[in-house]
N, C-alpha and C positions, 0 to 999 in steps of 0.2 A: 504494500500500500504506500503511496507518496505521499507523505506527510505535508511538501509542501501544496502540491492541488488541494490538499483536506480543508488546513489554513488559507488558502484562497478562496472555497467556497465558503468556510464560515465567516468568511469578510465579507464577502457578495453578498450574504445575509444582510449585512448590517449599513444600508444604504443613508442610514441616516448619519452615520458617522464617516462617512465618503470625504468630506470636507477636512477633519482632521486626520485621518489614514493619509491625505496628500499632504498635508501640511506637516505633517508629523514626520514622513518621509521616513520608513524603517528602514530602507536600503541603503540609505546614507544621511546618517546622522548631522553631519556636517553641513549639508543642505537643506535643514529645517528652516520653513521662512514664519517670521509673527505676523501675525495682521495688523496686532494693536500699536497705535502709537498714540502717545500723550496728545498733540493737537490735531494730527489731521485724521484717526480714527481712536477716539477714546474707548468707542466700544466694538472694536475690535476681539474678536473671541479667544484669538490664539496669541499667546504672548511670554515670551522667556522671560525669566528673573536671574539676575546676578546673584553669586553667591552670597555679597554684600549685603545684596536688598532682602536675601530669607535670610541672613545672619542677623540682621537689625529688626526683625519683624521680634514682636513679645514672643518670647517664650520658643521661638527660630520654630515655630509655628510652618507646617507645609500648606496647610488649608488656608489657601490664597486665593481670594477671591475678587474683582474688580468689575465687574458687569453686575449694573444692578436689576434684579428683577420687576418691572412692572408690576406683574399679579402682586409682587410681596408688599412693596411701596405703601399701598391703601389698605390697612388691615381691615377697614372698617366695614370694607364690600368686597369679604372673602365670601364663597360660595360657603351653602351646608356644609358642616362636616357631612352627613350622609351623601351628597353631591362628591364630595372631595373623595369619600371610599368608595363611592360607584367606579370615579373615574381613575383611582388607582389598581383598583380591581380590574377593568376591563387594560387598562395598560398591564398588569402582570399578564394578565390571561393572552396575549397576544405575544409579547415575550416569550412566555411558554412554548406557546404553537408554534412558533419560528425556531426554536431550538430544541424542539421534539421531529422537524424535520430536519434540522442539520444530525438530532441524530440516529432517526433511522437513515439518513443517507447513508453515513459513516460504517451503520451494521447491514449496508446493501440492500432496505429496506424502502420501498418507494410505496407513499401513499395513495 
């Protein structure tokens, strides 16, 4: 079995992360590019940090964040929580489905 086609298909699964698999560039590290820049894209998604700038963070903290969320912003007009487990529920349950077919592919199982 070629473990690397295996790893290719379960990338082609993941279409929604197509944007960071190129930008992230596994084949060559060296050629990772950011999007973010302080004034002509602040929110930019992808973005490197200096060893300096996580060394100075409290506590040299990884959980780095910089893009602020809309939804989060107004806590005042968050959905139900019943709304909010509907719709985490129906996003597990589709994650599921998607890696229950990467892995009957994998045991040669096609549904």
């Amino acid at each position: 079995m070629n473990t690397g086609s295996i790893v290719q298909k379960i990338w082609s699964y993941c279409d929604v992360l197509r944007e960071f698999i190129d930008l992230y560039n596994p084949a060559n590290r060296h050629e990772r590019k950011e999007t973010w820049h302080p004034e002509k894209n602040p929110e930019g998604r992808w973005r490197k940090f200096s060893y300096k700038e996580i060394i100075s963070r409290d506590k040299t903290s990884l959980d780095i964040l910089w893009l602020k969320d809309a939804n989060l912003t107004d806590l005042d007009n968050l959905p139900e929580p019943e709304v909010l487990a509907e719709e985490i529920v129906e996003n597990i349950e589709a994650a599921l489905a998607s890696f229950r077919e990467v892995a009957d592919e994998l045991n040669g199982e096609h549904r």
